[in-house]
N, C-alpha and C positions, 0 to 999 in steps of 0.2 A: 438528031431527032428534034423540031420541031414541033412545038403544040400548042395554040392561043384561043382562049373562048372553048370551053368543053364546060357541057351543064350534065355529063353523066354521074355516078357518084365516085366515080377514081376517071380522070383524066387518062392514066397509065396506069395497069393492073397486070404485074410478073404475077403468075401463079405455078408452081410448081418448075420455077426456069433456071437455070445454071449456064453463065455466060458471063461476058462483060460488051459495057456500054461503055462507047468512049467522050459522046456530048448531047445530054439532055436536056433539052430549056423546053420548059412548060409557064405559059401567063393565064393567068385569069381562070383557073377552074373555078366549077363553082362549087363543090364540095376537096377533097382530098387531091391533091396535085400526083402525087405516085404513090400508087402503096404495092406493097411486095409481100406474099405468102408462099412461105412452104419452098426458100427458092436459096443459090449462092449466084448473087450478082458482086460484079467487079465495075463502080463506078470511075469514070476517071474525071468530066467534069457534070457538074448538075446546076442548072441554074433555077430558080423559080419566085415569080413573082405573082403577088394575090390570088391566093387558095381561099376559098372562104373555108376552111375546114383546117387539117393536118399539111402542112408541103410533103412531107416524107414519110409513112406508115410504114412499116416493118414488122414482121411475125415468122414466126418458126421458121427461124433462118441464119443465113451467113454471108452478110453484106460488107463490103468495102469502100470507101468514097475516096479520091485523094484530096479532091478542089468541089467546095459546095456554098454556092453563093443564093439563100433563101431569103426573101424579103416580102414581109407584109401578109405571113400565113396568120390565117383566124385564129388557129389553136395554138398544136402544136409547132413547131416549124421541124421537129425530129421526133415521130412519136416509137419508142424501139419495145415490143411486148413479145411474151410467150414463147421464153427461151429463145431467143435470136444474140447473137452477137454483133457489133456492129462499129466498123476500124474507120474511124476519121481520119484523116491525115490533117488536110486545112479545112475549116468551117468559118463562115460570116454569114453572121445573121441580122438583120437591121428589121426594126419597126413590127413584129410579130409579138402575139399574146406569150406564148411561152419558147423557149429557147430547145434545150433536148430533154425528154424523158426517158425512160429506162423502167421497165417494172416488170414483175411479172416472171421472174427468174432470166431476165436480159443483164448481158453485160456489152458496157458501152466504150468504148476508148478513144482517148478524142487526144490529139499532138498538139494541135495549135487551131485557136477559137479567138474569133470575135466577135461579140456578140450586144448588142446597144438596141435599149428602146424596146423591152419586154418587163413581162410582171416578173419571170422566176429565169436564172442563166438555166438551170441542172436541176432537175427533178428526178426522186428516185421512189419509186414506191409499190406498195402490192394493191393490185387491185381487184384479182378476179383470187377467191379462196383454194382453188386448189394449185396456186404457185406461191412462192416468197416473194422478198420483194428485190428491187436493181441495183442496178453499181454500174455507176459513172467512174472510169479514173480518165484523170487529164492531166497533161503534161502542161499548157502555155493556156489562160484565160486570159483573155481582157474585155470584162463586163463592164459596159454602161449603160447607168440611166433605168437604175432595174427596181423594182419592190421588194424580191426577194433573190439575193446570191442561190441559194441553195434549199431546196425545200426537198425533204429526207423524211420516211416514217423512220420507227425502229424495225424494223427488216431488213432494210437497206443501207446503202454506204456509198461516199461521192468520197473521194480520194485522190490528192495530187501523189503524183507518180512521179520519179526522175526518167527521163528518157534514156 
């Protein structure tokens, strides 16, 4: 799946879908690059480049990624809320405002990250009152060129993990 130039508010929008994707590249949306609710997807590869918004939105769900290559998202380039779970295998992310978040009663899991040229790698926090807050664990980072490694309320927890 191909996608370049989309000015809607999600470029791609799973709602309610259970399946796996085996190669998605999205360029140039102009809000949200994928966002996914209410869904169990199986990525295998994802590519995305200039979102002005979030590359990857996630909610009340159970997502997979093996290979996710994001660059130059507005926001987030991983934004994972509202109880969702969400299993990275490999992640690079280059040149985006923030790296992944987690909030909301999400749990994030991530093997092997790279990640260069953002304000925060790992965000975990509560944001909307009637959930707590996220948990990032990660096995292998390598964070450059960033402002903050790890930005955590007390709700929340970012944890390396042995594989």
């Amino acid at each position: 799946l191909d996608i370049t130039s989309v000015a809607c508010e999600d470029a791609v929008n799973f709602i309610r879908t259970k399946g796996s994707i085996n190669h998605i590249n999205i360029k140039h949306a102009l809000y949200d690059a994928l966002d996914a609710d209410f869904s169990e997807l199986y990525f295998n590869n994802i590519q995305i480049e200039n979102s002005k918004n979030d590359c990857l939105d996630f909610s009340y769900g159970n997502y997979e990624i093996v290979n996710a290559k994001l660059n130059n998202c507005g926001d987030k380039s991983i934004s994972v809320g509202e109880k969702s779970v969400l299993k990275v295998k490999n992640l690079n992310i280059y040149d985006s405002n923030f790296g992944v978040a987690s909030k909301d009663n999400s749990k994030v899991y991530i093997k092997k990250s790279i990640i260069e040229n953002v304000n925060s790698c790992f965000s975990a926090y509560n944001k909307k009152q009637e959930f707590w807050g996220g948990l990032i664990e990660y096995n292998d980072i390598n964070c450059k060129n960033y402002k903050r490694l790890f930005n955590i309320d007390t709700l929340s927890k970012i944890a390396k993990v042995d594989s």
